[in-house]
KELOTI-418033 format. One record per residue: x negated, y, z negated of N, C-alpha, C in turn; residue in one letter. Coordinates in Angstrom, 2 decimals. Each point is the difference from the previous one (the first is absolute). Layout:
BEGIN
R    n_c1    n_c2    n_c3   ca_c1   ca_c2   ca_c3    c_c1    c_c2    c_c3 aa
R       X       Y       Z       X       Y       Z       X       Y       Z  A
...
//
This chain:
BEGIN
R    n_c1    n_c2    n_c3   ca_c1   ca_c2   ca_c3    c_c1    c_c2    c_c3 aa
R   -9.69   20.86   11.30    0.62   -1.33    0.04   -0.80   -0.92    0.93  X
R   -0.48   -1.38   -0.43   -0.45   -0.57    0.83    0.63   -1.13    0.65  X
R   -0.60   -0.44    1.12    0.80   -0.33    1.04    0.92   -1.03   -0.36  X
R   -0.68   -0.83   -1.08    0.46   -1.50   -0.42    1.38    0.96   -0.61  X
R   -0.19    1.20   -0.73    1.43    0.04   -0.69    0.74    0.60    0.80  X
R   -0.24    0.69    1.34    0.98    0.73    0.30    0.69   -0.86    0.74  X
R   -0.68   -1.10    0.80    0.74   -1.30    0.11    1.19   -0.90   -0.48  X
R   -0.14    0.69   -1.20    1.13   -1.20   -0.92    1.45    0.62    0.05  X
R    0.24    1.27    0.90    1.30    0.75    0.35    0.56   -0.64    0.79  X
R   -0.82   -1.03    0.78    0.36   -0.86    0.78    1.02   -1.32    0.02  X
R   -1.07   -0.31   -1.12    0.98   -0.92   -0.84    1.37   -0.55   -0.20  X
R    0.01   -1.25    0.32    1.58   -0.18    0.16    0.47   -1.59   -1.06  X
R   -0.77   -0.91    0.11    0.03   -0.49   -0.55   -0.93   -0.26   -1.61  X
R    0.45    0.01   -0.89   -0.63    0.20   -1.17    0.01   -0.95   -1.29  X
R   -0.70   -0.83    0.17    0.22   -0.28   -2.02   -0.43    0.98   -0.80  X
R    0.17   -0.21   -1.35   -0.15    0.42   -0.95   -0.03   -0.68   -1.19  X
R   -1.21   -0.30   -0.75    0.04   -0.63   -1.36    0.18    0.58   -1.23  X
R    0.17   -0.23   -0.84    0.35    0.77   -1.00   -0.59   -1.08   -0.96  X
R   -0.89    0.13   -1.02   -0.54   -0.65   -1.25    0.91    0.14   -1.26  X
R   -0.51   -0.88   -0.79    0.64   -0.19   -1.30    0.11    1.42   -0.80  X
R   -1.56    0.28    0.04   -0.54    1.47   -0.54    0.98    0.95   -0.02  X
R    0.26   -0.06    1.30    1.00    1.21    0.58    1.44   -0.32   -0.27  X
R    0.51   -0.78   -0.38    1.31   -0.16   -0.38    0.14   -0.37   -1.49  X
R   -0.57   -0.01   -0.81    0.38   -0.41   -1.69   -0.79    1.33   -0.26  X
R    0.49    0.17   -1.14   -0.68    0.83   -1.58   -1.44   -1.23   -0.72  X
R   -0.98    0.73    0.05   -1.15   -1.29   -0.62    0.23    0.36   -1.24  X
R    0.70    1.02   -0.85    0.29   -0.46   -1.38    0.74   -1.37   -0.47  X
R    1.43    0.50    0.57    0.59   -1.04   -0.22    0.59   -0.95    1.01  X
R   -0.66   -0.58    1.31   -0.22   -0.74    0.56    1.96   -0.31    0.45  X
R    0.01    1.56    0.29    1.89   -0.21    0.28    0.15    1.06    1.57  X
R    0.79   -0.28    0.76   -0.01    0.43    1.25    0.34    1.45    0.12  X
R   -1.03    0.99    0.47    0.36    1.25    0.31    0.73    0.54    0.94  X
R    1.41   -0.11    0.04    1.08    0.28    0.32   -0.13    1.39    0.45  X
R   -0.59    1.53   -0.73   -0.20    0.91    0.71   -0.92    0.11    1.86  X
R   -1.05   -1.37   -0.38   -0.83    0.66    0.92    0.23   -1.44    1.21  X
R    1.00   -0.86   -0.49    0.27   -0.69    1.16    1.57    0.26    0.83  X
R    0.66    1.26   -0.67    1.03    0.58    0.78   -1.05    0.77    0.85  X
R   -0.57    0.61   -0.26   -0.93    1.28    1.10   -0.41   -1.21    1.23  X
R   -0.87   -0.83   -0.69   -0.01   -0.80    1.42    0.81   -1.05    0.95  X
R    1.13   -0.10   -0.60    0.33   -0.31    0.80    0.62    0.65    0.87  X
R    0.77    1.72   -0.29    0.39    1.01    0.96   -1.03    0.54    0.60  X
R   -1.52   -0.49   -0.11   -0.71    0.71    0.92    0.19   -1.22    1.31  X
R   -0.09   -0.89   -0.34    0.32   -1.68    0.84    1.40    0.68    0.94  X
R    1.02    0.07   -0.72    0.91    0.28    0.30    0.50    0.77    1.55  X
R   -0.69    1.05   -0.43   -0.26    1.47    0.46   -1.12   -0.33    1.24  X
R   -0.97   -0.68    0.03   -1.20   -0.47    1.22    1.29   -0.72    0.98  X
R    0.64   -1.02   -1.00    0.83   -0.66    1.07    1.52    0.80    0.69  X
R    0.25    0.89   -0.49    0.54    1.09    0.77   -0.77    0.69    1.27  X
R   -1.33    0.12   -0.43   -0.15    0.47    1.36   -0.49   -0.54    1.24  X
R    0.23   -1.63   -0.17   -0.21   -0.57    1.02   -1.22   -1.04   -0.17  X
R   -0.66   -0.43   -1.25   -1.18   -0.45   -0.68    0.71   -1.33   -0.44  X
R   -0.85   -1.55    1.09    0.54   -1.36   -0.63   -1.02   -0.09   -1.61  X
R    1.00   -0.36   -1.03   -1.05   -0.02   -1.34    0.31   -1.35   -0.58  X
R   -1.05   -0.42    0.38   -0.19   -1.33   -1.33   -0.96   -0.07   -1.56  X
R    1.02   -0.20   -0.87   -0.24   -0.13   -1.23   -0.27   -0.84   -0.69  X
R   -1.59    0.52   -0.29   -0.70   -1.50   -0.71   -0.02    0.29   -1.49  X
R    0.47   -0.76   -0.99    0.60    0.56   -1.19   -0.62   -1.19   -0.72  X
R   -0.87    1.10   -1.66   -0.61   -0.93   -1.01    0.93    0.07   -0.67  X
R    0.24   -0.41   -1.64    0.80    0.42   -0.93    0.80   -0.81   -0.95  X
R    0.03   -1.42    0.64    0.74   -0.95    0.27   -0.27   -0.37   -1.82  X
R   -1.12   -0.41   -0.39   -0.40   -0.43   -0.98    0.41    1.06   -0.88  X
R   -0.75    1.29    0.25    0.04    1.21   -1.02    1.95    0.27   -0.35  X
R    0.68   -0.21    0.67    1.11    0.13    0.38    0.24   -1.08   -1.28  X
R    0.02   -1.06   -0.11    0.31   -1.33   -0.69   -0.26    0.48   -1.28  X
R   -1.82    0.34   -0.13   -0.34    0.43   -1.69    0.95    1.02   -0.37  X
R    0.47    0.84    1.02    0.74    1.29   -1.40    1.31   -0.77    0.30  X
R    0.44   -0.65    0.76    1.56   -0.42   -0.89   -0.52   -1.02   -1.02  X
R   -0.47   -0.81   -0.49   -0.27   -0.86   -0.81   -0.51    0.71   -1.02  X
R   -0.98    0.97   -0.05   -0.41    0.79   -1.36   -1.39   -0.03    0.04  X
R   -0.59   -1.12    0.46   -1.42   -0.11   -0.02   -1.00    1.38    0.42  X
R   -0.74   -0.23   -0.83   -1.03    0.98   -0.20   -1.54   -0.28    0.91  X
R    0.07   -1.10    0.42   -0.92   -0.06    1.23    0.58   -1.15    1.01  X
R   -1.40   -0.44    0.81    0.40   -0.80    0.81   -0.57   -1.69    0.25  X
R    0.94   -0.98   -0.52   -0.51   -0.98   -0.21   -1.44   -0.66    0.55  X
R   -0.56   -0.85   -0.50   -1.36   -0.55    0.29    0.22   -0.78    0.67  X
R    1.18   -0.83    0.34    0.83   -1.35    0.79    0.10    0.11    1.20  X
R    0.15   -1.00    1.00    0.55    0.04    1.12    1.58   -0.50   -0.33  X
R    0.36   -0.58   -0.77    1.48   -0.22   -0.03    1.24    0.65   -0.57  X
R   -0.90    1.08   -0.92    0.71    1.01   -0.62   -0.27    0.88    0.79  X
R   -1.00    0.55    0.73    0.27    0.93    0.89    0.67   -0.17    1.23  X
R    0.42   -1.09    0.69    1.07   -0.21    0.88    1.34   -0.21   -0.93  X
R    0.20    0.18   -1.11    1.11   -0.23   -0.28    0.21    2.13   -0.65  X
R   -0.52    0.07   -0.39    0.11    1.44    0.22    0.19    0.52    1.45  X
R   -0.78   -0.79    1.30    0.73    1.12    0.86    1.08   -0.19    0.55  X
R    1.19   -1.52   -0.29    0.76   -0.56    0.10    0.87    1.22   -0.41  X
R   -0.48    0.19   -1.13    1.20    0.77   -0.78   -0.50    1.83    0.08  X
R   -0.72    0.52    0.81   -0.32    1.19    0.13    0.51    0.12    1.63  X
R    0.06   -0.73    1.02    0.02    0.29    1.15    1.43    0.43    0.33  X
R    1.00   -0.75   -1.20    1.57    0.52    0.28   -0.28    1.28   -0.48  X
R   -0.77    0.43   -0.98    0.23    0.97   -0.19   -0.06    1.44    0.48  X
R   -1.58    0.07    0.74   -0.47    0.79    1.10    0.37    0.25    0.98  X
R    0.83   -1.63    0.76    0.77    0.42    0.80    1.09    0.45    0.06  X
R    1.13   -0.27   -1.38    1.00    1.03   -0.26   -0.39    1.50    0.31  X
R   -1.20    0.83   -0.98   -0.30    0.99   -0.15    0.14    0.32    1.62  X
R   -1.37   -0.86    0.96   -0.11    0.86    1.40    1.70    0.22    0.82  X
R    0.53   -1.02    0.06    1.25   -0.29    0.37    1.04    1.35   -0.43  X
R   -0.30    0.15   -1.24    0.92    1.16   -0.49   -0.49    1.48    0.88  X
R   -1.38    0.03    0.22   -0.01    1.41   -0.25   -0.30   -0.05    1.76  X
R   -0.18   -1.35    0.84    0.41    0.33    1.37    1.01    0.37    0.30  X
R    1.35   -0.53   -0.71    0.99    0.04    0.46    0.63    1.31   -0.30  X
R   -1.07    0.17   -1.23    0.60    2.12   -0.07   -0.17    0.63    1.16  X
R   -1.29    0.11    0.94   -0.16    0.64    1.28    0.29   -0.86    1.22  X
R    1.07   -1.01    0.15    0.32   -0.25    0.43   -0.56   -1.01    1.16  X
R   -0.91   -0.61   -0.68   -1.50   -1.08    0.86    1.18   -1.64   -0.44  X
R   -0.57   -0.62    0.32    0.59   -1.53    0.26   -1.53   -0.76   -0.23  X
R   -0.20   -0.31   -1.27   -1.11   -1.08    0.29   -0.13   -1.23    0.11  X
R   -1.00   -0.67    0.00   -0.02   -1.77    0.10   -0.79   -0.49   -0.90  X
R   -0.12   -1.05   -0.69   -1.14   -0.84   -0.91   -1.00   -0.82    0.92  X
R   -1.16    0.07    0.02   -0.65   -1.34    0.57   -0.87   -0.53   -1.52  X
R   -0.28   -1.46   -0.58   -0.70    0.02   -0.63   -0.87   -0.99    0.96  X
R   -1.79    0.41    0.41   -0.43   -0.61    0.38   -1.36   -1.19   -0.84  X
R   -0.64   -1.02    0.60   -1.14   -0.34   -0.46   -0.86   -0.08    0.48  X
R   -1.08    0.08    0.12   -1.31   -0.24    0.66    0.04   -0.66    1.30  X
R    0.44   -1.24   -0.33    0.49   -1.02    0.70    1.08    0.52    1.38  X
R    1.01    1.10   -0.39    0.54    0.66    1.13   -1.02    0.81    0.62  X
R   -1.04    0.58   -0.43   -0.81    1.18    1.32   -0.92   -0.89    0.64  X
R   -0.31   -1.55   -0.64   -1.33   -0.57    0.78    0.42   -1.65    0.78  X
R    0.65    0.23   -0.44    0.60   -1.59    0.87    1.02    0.55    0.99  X
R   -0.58   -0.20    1.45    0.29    0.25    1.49    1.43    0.18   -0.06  X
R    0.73   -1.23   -0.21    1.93   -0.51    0.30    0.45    1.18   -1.29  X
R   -0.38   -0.06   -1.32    0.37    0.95   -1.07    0.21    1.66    0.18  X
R   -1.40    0.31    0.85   -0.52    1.09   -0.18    1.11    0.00    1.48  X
R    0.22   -0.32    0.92    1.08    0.19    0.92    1.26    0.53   -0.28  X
R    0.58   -1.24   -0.94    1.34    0.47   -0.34   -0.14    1.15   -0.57  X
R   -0.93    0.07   -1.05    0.03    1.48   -0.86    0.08    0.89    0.95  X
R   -0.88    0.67    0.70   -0.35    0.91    0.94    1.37    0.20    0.80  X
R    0.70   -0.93    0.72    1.57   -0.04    0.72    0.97    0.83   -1.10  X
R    0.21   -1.12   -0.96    0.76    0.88   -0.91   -0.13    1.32   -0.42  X
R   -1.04    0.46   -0.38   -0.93    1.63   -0.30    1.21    0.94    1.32  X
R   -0.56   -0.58    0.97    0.06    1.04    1.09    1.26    0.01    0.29  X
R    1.13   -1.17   -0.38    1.82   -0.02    0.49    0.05    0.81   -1.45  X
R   -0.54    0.15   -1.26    0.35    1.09   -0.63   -0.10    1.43    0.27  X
R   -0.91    0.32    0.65   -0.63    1.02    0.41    0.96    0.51    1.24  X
R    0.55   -0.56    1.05    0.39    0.09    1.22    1.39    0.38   -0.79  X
R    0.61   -1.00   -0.88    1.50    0.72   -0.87   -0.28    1.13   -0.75  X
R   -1.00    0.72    0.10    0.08    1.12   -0.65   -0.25    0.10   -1.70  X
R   -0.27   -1.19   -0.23    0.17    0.16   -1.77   -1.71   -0.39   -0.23  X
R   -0.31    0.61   -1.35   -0.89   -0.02   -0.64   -0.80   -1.44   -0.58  X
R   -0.58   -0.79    0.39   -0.81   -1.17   -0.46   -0.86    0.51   -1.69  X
R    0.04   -0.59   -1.13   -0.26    0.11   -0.62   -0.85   -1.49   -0.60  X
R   -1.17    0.09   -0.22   -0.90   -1.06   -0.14   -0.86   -0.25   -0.92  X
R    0.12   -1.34   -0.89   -0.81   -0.58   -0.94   -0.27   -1.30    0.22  X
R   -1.23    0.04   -0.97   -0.69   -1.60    0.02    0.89   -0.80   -0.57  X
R    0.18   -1.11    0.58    1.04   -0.85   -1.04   -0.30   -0.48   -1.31  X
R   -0.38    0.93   -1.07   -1.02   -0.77   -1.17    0.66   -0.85   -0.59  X
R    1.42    0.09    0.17    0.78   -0.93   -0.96   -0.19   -1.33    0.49  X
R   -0.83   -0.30    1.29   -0.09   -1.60    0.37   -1.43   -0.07    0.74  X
R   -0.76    0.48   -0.13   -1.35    0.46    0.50   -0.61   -0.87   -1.21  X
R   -1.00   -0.65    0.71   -1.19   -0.99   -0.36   -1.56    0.62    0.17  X
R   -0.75   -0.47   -0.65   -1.48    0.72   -0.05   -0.40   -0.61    1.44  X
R    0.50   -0.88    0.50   -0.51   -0.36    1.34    0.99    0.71    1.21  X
R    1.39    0.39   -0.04    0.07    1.06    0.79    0.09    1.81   -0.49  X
R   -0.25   -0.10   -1.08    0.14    1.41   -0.55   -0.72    1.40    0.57  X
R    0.43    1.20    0.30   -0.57    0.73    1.08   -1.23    0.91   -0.74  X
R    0.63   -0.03   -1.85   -0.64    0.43   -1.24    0.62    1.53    0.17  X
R   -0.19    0.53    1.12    0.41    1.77   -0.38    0.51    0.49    1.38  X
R    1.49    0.66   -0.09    0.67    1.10    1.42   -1.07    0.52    0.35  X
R   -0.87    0.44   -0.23   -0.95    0.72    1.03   -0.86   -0.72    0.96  X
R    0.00   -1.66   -0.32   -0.53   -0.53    1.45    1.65   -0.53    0.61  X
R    0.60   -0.19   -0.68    1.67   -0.54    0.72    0.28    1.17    1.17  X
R   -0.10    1.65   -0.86    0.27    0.78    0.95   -0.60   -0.01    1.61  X
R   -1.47    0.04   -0.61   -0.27   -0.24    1.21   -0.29   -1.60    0.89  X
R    0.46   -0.59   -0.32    0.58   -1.09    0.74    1.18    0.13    0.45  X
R    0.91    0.40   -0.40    1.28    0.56    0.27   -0.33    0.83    1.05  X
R   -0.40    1.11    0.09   -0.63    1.09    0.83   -0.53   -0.57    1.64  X
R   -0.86   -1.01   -0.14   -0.35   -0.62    1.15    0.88   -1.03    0.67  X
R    0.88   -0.34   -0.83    0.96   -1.33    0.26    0.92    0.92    1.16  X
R    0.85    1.04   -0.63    0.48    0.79    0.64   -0.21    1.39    1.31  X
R   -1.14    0.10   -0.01   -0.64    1.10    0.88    0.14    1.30   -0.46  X
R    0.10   -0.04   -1.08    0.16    1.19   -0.69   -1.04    1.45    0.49  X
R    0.13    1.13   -0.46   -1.03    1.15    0.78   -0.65    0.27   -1.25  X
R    0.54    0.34   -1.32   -0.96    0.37   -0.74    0.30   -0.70   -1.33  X
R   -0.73   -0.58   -0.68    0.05   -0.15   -1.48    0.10    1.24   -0.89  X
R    0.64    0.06   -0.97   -0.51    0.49   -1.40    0.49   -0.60   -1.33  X
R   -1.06    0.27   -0.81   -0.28   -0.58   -0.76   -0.07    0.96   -1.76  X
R    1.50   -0.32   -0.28   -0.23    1.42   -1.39   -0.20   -0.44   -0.95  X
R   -1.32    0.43   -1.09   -0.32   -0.28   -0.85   -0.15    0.65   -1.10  X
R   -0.78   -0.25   -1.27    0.42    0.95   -0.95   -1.57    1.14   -0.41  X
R   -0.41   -0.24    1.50   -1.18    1.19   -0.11    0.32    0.59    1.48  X
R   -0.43    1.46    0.17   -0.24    0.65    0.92   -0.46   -0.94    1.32  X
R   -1.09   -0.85    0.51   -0.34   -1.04    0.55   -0.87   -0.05   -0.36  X
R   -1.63   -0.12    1.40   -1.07   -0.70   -0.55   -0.98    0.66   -0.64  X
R   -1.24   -0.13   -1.05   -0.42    0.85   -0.39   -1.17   -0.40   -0.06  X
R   -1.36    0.91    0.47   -1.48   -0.31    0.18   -0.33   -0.67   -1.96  X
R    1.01    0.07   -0.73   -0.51   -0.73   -0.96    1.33   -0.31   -1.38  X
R    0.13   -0.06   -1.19    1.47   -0.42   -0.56    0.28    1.19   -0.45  X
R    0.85    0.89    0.02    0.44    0.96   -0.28    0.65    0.04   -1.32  X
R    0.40   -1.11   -0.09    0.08   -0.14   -1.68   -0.67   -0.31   -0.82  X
R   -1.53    0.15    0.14   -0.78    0.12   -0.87   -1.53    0.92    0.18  X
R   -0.15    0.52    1.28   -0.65    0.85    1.08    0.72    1.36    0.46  X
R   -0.03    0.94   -0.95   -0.01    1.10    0.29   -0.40    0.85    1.48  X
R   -1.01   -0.29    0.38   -0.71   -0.09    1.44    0.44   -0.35    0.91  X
R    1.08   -1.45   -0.21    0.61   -0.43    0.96    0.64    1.14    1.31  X
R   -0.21   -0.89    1.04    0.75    1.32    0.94    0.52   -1.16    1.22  X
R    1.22    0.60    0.43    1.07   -0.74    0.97   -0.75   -0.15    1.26  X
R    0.29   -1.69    0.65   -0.40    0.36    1.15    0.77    0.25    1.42  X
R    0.18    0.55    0.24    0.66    0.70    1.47    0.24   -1.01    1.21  X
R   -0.71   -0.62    0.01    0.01   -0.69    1.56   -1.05   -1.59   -0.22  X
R    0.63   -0.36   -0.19   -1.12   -1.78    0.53    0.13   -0.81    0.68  X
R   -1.47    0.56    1.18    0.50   -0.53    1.46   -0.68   -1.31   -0.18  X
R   -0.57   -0.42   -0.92   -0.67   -1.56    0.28   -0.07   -0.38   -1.43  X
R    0.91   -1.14   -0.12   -0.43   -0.61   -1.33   -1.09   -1.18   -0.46  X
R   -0.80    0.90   -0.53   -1.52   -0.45    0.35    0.15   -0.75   -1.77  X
R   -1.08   -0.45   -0.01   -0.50   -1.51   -1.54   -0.02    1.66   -1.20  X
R   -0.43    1.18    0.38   -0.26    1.26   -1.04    1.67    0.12   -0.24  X
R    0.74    0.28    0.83    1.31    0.35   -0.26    0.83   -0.56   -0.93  X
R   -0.24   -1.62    0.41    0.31   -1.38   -0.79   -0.49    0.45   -1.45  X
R   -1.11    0.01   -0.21   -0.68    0.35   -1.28    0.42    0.78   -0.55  X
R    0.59    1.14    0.02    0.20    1.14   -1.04    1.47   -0.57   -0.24  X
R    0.82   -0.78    0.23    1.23   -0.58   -0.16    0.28   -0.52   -0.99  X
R    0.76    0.09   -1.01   -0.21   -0.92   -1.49    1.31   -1.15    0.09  X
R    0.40   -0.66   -1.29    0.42   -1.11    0.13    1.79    1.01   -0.19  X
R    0.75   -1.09   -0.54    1.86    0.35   -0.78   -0.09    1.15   -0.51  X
R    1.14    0.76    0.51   -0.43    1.20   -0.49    0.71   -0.14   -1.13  X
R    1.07   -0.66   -0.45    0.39    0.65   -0.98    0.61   -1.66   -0.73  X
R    0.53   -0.44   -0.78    0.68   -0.89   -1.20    1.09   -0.32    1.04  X
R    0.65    0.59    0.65    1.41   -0.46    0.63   -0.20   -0.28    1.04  X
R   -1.19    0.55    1.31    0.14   -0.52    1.19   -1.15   -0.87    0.37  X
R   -0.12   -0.52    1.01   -1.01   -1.02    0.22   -0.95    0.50    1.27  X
R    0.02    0.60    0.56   -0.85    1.12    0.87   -0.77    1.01   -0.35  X
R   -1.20    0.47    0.42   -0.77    0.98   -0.57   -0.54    0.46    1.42  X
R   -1.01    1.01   -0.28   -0.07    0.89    1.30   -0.70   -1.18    1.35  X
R   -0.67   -1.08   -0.97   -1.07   -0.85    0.82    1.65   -0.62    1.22  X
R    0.59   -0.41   -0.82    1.58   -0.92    0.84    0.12    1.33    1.04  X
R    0.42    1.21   -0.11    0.65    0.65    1.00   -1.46    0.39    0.94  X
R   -0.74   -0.06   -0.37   -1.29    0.08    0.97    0.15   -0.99    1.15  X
R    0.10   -1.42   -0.62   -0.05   -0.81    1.16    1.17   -0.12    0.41  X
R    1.58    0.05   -0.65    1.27    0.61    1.05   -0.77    0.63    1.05  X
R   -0.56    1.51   -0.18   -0.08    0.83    1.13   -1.05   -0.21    1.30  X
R   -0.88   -1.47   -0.49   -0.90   -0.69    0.69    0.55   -1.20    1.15  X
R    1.25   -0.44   -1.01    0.99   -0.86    1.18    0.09    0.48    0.75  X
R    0.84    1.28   -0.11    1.43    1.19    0.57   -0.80    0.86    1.16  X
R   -1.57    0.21   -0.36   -0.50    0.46    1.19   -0.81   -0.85    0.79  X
R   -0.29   -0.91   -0.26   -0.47   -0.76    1.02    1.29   -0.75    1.25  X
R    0.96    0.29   -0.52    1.24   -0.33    0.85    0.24    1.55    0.93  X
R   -0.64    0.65   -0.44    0.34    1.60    0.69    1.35    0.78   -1.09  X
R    0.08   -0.29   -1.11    0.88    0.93   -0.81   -0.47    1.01   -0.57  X
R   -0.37    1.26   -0.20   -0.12    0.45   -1.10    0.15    0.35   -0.89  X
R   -0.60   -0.18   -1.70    0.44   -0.36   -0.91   -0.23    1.52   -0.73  X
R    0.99    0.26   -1.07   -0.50    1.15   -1.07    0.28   -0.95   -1.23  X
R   -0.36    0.55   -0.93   -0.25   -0.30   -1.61    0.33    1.80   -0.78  X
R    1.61    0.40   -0.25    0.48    1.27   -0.16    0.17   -0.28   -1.89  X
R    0.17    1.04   -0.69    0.84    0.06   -1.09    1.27   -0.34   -0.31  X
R    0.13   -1.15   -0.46    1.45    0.19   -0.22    1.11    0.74   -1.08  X
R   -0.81    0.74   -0.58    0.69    0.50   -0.93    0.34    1.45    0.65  X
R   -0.61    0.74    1.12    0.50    1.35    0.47    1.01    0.04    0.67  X
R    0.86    0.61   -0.23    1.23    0.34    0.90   -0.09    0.09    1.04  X
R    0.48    0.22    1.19   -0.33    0.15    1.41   -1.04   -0.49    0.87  X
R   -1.15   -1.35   -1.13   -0.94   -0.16    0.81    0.26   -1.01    1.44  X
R    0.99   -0.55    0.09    0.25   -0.55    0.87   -0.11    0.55    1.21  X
R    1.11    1.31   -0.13   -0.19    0.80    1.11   -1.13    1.05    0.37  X
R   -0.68    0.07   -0.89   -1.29    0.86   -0.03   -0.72   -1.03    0.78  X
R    0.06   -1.38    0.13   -0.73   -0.63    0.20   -0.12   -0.40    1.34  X
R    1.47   -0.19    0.41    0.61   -0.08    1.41   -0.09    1.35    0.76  X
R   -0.14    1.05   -0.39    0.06    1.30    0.60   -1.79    0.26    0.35  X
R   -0.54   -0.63   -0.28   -2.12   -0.03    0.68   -0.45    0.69   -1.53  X
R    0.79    0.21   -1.00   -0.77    1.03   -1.47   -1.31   -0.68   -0.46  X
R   -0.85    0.78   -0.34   -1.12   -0.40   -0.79    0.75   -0.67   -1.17  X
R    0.47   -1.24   -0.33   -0.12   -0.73   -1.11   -0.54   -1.43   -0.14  X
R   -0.53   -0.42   -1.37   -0.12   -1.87    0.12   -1.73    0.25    1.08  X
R    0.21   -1.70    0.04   -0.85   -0.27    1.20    0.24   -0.87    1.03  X
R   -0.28    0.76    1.13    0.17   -0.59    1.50   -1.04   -1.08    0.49  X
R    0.45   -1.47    0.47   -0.50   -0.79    0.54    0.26    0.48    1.18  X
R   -0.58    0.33    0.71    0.54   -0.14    2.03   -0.24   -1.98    0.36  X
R    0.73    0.63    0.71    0.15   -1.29    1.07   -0.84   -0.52    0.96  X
R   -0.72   -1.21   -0.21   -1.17   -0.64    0.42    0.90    0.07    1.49  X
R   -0.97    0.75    1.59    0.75   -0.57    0.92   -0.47   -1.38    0.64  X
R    1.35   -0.31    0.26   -0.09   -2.05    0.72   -0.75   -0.51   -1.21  X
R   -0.11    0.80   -1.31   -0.05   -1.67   -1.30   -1.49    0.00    0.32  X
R   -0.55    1.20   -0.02   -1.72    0.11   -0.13   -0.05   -0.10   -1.56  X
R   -0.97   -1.37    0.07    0.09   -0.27   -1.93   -1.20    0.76   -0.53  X
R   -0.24    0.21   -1.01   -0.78    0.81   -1.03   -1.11   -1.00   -0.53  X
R   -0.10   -1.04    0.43   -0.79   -1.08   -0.30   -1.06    0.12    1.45  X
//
């Protein structure tokens, strides 16, 4: 175990993102209900043992297409805020339901760009975060797409998270996606490909092997959670990039396990530049 992971037992304060990938079926672009009960009792279960968790949540849109029927995801900016208008009640019913099975209390924030970078905004946000946090209940967090403009739009949770992450003083990011994490090349089309373990400097090569959207429903690809974990450690967080589709990786993840990949934590915000 290395040091950066055995570190993260430490851990007390935590986001956690969760992608589109990881919460719908890419057949039919409808919410996987099996594998977003597992996470949220792993959420659940961290916050039983004493673990503050903030929840940075995609879905919003994907959520909208399968109640409506649609078979992809609009080309619009006005149909896609009006899809997440009408997907965000829905997701948040779902989380709402299955906190309240294990007995968690959560909260909605929908944020915009405009809340993590404007001084007075990014204030209130941050106050509020933490009187949720101090009551004991679960913060649950999305981009506001339903009123988000190309001039404040954040484009993808994986830089929100980690803006979120630094706003709050958070200890570690993670970041679950719908691959193992980072990989010396695309694993979905590179056999060869092989995981990388540890990236202590995110250098212009790292950047490079990063490709664009990973998929039709979400708007992030490995290049977006790269530079999340480029915010998140230059603030001193460190970031992972885990599977979200394995059971227990949360806690495999929190417990120092070889999984995903580990950003350590730049100390005092030593930048990589």
């Amino acid at each position: 175990m290395s040091e950066a992971r055995a570190n993260l037992k430490n851990a007390n304060r935590i986001v956690i993102k969760v992608g589109t990938s990881t919460l719908a079926y890419p057949q039919t672009r409808k919410l996987n209900l099996f594998r977003i009960e597992h996470l949220i009792r792993e959420i659940a279960d961290l916050h039983n043992g004493g673990k503050e968790i903030i929840f940075v949540s995609s879905g919003a849109i994907a959520a909208g297409i399968g109640r409506m029927g649609l078979s992809e995801k609009p080309d619009n900016v006005p149909d896609n805020q009006a899809l997440a208008a009408i997907g965000q009640g829905v997701l948040m019913h779902i989380y709402e339901k299955f906190f309240a099975e294990y007995g968690k209390t959560m909260a909605q924030l929908l944020l915009t760009g405009n809340d993590t970078i404007d001084a007075h905004a990014r204030e209130n946000s941050r106050n509020s975060l933490l009187a949720i946090l101090k009551m004991g209940v679960i913060p649950v967090i999305n981009e506001n797409d339903a009123v988000a403009t190309d001039e404040i739009k954040i484009g993808d949770n994986d830089n929100l998270s980690a803006m979120v992450a630094t706003m709050i003083d958070a200890d570690i990011l993670i970041i679950l996606t719908d691959i193992d994490g980072v990989y010396n090349g695309n694993p979905k089309t590179d056999k060869n490909a092989t995981l990388i373990d540890e990236i202590s400097s995110i250098t212009p090569a790292i950047e490079k092997i990063a490709g664009g959207a990973g998929t039709k429903l979400g708007t992030g690809g490995m290049y977006t959670k790269i530079q999340a974990a480029k915010i998140a450690t230059k603030a001193g967080i460190s970031t992972l990039i885990i599977p979200g589709s394995e059971v227990g990786a949360l806690r495999k993840c929190i417990n120092g396990e070889r999984i995903g990949t580990i950003f350590p934590a730049k100390i005092g915000g030593v930048s990589d530049e």
